[in-house]
ChimeraX commands (.cxc) that place a marker at each C-alpha (Angstrom):
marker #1 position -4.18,23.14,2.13 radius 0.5
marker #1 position -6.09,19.99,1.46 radius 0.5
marker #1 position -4.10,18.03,-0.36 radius 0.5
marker #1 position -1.57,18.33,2.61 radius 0.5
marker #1 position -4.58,17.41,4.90 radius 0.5
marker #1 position -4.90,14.24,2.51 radius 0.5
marker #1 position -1.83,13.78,2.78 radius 0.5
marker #1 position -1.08,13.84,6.56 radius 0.5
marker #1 position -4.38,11.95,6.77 radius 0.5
marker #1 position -3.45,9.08,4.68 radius 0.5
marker #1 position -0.11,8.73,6.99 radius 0.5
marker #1 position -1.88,8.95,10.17 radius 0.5
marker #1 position -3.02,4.91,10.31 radius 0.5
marker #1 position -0.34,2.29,11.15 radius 0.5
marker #1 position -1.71,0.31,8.51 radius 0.5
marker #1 position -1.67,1.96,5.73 radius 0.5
marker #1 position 2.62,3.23,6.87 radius 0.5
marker #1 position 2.76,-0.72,6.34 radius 0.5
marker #1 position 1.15,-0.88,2.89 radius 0.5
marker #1 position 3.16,1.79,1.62 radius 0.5
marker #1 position 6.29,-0.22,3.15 radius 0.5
marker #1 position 5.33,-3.02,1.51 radius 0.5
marker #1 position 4.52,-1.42,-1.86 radius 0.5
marker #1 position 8.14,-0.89,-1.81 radius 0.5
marker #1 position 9.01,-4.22,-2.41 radius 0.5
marker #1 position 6.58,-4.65,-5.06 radius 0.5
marker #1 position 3.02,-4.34,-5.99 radius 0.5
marker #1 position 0.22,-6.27,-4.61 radius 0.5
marker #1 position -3.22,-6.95,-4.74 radius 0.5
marker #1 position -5.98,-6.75,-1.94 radius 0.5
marker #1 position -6.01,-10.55,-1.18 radius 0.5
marker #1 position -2.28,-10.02,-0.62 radius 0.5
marker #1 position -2.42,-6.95,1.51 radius 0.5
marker #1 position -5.16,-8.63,3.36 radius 0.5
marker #1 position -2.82,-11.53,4.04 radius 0.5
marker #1 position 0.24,-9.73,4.86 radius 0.5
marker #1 position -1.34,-7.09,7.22 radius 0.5
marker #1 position -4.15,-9.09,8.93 radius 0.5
marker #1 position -7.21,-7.30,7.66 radius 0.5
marker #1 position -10.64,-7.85,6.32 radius 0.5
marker #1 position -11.46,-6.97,2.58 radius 0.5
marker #1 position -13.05,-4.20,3.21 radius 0.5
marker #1 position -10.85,-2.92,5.54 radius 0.5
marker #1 position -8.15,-2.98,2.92 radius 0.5
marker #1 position -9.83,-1.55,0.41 radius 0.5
marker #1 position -11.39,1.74,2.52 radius 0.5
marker #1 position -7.55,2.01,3.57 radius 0.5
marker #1 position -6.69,1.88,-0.53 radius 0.5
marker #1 position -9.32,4.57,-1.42 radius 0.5
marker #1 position -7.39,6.71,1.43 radius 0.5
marker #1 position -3.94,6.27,0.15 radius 0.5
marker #1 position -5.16,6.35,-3.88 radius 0.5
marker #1 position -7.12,9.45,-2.88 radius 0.5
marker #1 position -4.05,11.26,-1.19 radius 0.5
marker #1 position -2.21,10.55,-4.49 radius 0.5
marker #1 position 0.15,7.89,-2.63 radius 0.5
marker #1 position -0.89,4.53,-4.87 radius 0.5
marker #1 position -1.70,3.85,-8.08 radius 0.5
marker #1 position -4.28,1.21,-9.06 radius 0.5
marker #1 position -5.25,-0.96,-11.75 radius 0.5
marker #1 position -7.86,-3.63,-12.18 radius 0.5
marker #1 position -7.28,-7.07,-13.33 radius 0.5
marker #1 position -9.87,-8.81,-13.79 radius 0.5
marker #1 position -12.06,-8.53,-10.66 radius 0.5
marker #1 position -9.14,-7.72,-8.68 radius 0.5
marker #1 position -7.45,-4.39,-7.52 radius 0.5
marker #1 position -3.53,-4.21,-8.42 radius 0.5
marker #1 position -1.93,-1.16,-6.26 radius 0.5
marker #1 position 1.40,0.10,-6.32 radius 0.5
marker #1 position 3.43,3.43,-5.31 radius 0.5
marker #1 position 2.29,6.30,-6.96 radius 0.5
marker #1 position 5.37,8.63,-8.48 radius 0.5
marker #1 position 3.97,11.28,-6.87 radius 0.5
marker #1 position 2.78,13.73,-9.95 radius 0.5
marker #1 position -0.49,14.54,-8.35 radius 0.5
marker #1 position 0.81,15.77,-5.41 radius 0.5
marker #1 position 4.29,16.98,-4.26 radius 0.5
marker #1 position 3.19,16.69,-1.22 radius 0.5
marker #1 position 2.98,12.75,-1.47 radius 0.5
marker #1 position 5.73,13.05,-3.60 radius 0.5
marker #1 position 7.95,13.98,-0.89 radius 0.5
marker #1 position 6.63,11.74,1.87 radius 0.5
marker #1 position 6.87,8.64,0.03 radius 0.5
marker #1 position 10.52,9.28,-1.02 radius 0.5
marker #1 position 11.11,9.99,2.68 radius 0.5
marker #1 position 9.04,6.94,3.90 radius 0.5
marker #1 position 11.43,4.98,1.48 radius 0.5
marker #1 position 14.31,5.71,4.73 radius 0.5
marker #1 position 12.40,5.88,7.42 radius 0.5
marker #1 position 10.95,2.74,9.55 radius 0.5
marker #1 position 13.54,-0.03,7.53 radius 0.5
marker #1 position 14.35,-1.21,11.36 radius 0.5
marker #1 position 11.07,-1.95,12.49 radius 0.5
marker #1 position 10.35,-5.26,13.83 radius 0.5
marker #1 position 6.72,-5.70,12.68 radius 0.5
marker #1 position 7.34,-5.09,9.41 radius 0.5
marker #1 position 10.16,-7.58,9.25 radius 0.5
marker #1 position 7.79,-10.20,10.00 radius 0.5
marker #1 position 5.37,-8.86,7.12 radius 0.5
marker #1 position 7.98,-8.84,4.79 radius 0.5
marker #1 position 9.11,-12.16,5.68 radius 0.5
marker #1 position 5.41,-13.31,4.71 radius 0.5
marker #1 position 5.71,-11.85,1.09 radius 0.5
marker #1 position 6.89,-14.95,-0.57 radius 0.5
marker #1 position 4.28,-16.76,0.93 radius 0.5
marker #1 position 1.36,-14.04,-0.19 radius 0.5
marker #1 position 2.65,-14.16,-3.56 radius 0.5
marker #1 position 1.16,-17.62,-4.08 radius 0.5
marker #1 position -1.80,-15.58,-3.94 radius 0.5
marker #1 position -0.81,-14.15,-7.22 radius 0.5
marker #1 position -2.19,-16.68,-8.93 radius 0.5
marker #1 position -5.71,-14.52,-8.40 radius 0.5
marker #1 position -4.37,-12.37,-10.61 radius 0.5
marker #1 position -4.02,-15.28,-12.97 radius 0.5
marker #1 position -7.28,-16.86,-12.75 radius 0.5
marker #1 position -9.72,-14.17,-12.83 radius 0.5
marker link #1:1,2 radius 0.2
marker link #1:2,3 radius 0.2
marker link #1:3,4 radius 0.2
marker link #1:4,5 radius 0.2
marker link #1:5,6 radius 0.2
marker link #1:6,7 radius 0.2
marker link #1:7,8 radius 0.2
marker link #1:8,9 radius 0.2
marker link #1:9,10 radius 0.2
marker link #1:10,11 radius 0.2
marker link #1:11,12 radius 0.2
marker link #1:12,13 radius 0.2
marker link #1:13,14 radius 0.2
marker link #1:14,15 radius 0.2
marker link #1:15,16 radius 0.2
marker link #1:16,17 radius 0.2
marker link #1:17,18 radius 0.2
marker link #1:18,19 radius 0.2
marker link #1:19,20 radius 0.2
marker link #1:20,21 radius 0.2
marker link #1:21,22 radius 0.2
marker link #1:22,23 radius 0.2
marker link #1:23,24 radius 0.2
marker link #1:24,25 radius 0.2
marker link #1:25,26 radius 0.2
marker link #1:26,27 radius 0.2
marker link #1:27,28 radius 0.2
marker link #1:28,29 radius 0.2
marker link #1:29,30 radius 0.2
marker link #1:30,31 radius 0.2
marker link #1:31,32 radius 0.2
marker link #1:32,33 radius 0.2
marker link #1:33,34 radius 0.2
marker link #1:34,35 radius 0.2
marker link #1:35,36 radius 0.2
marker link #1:36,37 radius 0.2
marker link #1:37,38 radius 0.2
marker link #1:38,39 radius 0.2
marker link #1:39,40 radius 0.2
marker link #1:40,41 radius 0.2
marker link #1:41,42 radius 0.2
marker link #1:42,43 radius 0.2
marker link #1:43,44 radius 0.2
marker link #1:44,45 radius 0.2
marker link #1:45,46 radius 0.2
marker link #1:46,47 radius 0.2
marker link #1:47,48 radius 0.2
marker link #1:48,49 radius 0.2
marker link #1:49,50 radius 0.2
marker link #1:50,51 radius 0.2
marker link #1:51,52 radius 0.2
marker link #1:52,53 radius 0.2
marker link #1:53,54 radius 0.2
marker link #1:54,55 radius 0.2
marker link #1:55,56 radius 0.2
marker link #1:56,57 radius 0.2
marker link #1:57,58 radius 0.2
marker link #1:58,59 radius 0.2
marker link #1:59,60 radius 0.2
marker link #1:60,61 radius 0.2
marker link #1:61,62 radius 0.2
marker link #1:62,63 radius 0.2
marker link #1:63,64 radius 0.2
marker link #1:64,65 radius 0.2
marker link #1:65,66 radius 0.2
marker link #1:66,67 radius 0.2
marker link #1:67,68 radius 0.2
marker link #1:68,69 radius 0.2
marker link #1:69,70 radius 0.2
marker link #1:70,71 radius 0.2
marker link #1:71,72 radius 0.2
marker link #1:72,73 radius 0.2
marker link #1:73,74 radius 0.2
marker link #1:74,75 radius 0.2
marker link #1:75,76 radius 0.2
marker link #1:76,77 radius 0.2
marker link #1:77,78 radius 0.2
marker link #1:78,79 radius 0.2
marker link #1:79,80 radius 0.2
marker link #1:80,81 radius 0.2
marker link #1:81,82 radius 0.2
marker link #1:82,83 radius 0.2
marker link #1:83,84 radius 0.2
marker link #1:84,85 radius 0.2
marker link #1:85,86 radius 0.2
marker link #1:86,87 radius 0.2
marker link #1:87,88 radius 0.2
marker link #1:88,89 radius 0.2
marker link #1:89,90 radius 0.2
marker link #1:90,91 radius 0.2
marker link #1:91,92 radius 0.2
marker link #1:92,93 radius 0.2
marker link #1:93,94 radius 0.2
marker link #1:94,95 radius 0.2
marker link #1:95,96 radius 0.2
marker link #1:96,97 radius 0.2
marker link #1:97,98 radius 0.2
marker link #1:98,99 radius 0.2
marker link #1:99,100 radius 0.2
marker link #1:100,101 radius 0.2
marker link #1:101,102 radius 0.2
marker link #1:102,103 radius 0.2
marker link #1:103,104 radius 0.2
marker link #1:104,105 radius 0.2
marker link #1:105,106 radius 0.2
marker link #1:106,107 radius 0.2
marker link #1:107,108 radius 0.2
marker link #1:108,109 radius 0.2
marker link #1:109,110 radius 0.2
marker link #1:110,111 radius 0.2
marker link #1:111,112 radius 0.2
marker link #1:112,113 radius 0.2
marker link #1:113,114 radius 0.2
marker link #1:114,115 radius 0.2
marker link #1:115,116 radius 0.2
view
C-alpha cells in the first residue's frame, strides 16, 4: 500500500507530470528543469526527492550538480506502469509544447555539467 501512495503522490503535482514529460526527451539537470518549468532551486529539487523517492527518476551527481532521468521502473511496478502509460498520455498538451520548445535553449545550460 505505500508504495502505491508514493506513487499516486508523486503524480498528483502538475509539475512534476511535466518533469517526467520532459525526462522523456532526455535527461536533465536541476538548472535545466528550473529553466524549463519556471521554478526556484529548491523547488525543483523537493519535487526530485518526491519523484526519486516514488521510484520514478534516477539520479546521479556530477560534480556539484544533480543529473535525473526516468527510472526503468525496478523498484516499483507500480511506477513501472505509470511511467510507461505517462509515455501516451498528455503528448497534446499545449503547455508542454511550449516547454519542449525551450529544450534546445536549456541545453546551453549543459555546459554546468561541463564546468563543475
Amino acid at each position: 500500500m505505500k508504495t502505491f501512495i508514493r506513487t499516486m503522490k508523486a503524480l498528483s503535482d502538475p509539475n512534476r507530470i511535466r518533469v517526467l514529460k520532459l525526462l522523456q526527451e532526455d535527461e536533465l539537470c536541476v538548472c535545466e528543469i528550473r529553466k524549463i518549468v519556471g521554478l526556484a532551486q529548491s523547488t525543483v529539487s523537493k519535487h526530485m526527492k518526491i519523484l526519486e523517492d516514488a521510484g520514478m527518476v534516477d539520479s546521479r551527481r556530477q560534480g556539484t550538480w544533480m543529473i535525473y532521468s526516468l527510472a526503468d521502473g525496478r523498484e516499483s511496478d507500480y511506477a513501472k506502469t505509470m511511467l510507461t502509460e505517462l509515455r501516451h498520455w498528455l503528448n497534446d498538451d499545449e503547455e508542454l509544447e511550449q516547454m519542449r520548445k525551450v529544450l534546445p535553449e536549456a541545453a546551453l545550460l549543459r555546459e554546468c555539467r561541463t564546468n563543475s
